[in-house]
C-alpha positions in Angstrom: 131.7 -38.3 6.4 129.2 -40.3 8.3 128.1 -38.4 11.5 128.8 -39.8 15.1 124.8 -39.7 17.2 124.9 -40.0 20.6 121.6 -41.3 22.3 120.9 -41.7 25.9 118.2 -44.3 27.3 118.6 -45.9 23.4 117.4 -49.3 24.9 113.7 -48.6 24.2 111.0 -46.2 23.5 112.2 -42.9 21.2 115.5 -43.9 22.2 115.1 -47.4 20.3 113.6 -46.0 17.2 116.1 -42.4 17.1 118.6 -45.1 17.0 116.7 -47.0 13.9 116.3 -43.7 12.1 119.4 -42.4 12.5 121.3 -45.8 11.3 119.2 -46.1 8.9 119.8 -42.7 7.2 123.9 -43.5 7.5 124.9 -41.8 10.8 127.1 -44.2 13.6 125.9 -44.3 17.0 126.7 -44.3 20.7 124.1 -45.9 22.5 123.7 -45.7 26.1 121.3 -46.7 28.6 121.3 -48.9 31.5 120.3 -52.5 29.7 123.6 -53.7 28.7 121.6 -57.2 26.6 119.0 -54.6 25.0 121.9 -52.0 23.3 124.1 -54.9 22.4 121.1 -56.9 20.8 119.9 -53.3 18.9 123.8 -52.5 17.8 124.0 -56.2 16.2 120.7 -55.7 14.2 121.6 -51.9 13.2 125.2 -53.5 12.1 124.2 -56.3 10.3 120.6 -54.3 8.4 122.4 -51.2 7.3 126.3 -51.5 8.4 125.9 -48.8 11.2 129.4 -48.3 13.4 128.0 -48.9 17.2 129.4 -48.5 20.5 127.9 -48.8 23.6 128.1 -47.6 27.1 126.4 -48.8 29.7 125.8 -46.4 33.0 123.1 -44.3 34.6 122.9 -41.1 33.9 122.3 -40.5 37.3 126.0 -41.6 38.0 128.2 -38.6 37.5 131.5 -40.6 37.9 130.0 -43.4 35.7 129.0 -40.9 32.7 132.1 -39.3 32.8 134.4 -42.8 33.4 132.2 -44.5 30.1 132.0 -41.4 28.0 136.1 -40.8 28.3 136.4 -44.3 27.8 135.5 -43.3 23.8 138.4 -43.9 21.1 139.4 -40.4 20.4 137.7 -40.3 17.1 134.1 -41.6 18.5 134.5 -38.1 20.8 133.6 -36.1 17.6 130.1 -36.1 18.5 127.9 -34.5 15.8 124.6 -35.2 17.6 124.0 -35.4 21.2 120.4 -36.6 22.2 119.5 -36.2 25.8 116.6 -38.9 25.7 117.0 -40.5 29.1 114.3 -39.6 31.2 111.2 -40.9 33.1 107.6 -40.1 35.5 107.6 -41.7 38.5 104.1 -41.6 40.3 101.0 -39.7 39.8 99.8 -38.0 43.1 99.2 -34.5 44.7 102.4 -32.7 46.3 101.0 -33.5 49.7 101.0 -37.6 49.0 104.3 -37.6 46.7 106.7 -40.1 46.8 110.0 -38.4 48.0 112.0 -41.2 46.3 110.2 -40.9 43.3 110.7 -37.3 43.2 114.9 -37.9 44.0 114.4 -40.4 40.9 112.7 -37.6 38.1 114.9 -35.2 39.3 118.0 -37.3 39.2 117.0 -38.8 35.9 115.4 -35.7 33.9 117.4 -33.0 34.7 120.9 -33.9 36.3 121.2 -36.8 34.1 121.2 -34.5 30.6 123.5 -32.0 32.5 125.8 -34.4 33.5 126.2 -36.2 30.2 126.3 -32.5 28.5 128.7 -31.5 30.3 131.2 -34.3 29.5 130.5 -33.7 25.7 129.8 -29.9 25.3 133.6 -29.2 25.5 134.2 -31.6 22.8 131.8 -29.6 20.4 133.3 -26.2 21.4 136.6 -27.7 20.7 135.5 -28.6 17.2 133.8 -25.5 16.5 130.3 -27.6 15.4 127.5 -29.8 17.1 124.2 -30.2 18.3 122.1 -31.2 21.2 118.9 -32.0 21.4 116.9 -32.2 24.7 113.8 -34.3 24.5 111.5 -32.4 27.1 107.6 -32.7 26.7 104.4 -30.9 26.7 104.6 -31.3 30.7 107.7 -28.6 30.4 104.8 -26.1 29.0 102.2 -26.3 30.7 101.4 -28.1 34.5 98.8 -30.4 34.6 96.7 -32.4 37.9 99.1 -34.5 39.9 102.4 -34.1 37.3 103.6 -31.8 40.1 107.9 -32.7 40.4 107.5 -34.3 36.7 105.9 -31.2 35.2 108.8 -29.2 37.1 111.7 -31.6 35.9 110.1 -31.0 32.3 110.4 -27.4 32.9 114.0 -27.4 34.1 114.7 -28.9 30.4 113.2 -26.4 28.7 115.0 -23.5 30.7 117.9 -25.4 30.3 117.6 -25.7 26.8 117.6 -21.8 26.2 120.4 -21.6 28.5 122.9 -23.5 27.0 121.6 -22.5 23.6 122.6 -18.8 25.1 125.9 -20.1 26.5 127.1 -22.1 23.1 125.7 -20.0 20.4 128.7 -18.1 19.6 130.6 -21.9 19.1 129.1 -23.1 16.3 126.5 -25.4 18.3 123.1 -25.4 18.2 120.9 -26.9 20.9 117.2 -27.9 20.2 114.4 -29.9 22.1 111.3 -31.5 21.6 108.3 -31.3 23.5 105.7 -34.2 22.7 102.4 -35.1 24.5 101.1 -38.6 24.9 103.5 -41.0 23.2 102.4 -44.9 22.5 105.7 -47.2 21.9 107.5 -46.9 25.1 107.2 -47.5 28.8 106.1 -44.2 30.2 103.4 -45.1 31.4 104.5 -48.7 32.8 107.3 -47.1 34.7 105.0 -44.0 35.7 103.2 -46.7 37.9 105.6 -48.8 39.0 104.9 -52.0 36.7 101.0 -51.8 37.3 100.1 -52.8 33.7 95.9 -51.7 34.4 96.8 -48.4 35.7 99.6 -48.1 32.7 96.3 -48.2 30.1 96.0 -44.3 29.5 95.8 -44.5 26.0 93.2 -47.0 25.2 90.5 -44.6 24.1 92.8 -42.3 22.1 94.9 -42.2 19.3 98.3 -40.8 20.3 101.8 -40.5 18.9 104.1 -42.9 18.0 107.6 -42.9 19.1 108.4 -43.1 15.2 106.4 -39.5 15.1 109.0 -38.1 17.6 111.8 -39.6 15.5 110.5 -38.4 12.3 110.8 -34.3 14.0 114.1 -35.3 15.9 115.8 -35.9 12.7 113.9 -33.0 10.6 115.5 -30.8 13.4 119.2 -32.6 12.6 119.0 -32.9 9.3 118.7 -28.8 8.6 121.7 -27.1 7.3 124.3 -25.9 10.3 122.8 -21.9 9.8 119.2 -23.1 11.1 118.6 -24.1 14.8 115.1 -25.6 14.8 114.9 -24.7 18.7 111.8 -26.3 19.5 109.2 -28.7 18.2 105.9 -29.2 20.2 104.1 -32.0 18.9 100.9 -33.5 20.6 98.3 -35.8 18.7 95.7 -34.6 17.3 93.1 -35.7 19.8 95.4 -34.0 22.3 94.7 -30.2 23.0 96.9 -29.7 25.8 98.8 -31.4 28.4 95.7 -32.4 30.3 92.6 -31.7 27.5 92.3 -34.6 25.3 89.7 -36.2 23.5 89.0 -39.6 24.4 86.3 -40.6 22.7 88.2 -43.8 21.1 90.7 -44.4 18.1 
């Protein structure tokens, strides 16, 4: 039986390709972001190249009544969720604590960490009710270590790691495992372009180095789903190789 993947913030970046690689390999997918003409134009092509079953929802996960009101909306049957991917998330600014943006920090924190609870906690019950399932948080290499300026991000990141070993503690004994992934720098999406508000100079961080791809992310995402249900892959930190730590990183060109 084909398995049922659902992907928050699919419209782009590692939400775009997770949704490629997952069709691909045979699973249907809920995708769900806020860009209704982006997940409708991605569900035609993954239906018409490899026959992929697609619904979409289209909400903020910052919206508690609106993830709850779209995800209920599911037939029945699309509520057996094998694979829930909490990929919705964002950086907002780059400054010391002291010049922060308040509304930028309401937005991360919003986004990044009450955004994955709420859309967890409309689907967790379905996997306890089934006895099997598995969420994976995508977090980053900002929810290990702090770096200059990531301030509210760097704590947003961190909440997803805690709260990845917490519901792994809470739904253990249900059958469901719960996973996340931590990368570094990631080309292929616009992290960097929303970081800075839509200044496209500022948004060329990665210029002189070779980072990952958002395939690379996709490629360990579905390594962690693909195991058989007795291993939990719990987390994957993955940084490019010219990438040492959060803020070390060698940037002496490609």
């Amino acid at each position: 039986m084909k398995k049922k993947v659902l992907i928050t913030g699919a419209s782009l970046g590692i939400g775009y390709v997770l949704a490629n690689r997952f069709s691909v390999e045979g699973s249907d997918l809920i995708l769900t972001g806020r860009r209704n003409n982006r997940l409708e134009e991605l569900g035609r092509l993954l239906q018409e190249s490899n026959g992929t079953e697609v619904k979409i929802l289209v909400f903020d996960v910052r919206n508690h009544d609106e993830v709850k009101e779209q995800l209920e909306s599911l037939p029945e049957d699309w509520k057996a969720i094998d694979i829930l991917i909490n990929n919705a998330g964002l950086a907002k600014g780059l400054s010391t604590i002291d010049k922060g943006d308040t509304e930028h920090w309401d937005q991360m924190i919003d986004t990044n960490i009450k955004g994955l609870l709420y859309v967890t906690r409309t689907v967790s019950p379905w996997m306890v009710a089934a006895g099997k399932g598995h969420i994976i948080n995508i977090s980053s290499i900002a929810g290990k270590e702090v770096y200059p300026n990531g301030n509210v991000y760097c704590a947003s990141k961190f909440a997803v790691d805690a709260l990845s070993r917490a519901i792994r503690i809470d739904l253990h004994t249900k059958g469901i495992r719960v996973s996340q992934i931590s990368p570094g720098a990631v080309e292929e999406t616009e992290f960097a372009l929303v970081r800075f508000d839509g200044d496209v100079e500022r948004a060329k961080i990665y210029n002189d180095f070779q980072p990952l791809k958002a395939s690379d992310v996709a490629d360990a995402v579905y390594y962690m789903a693909s195991c058989p249900p007795h291993v939990n892959i719990q987390d994957i930190t993955i940084l490019a190789t010219q990438q040492a730590s959060a803020a070390i990183i060698d940037r002496s060109g490609r």
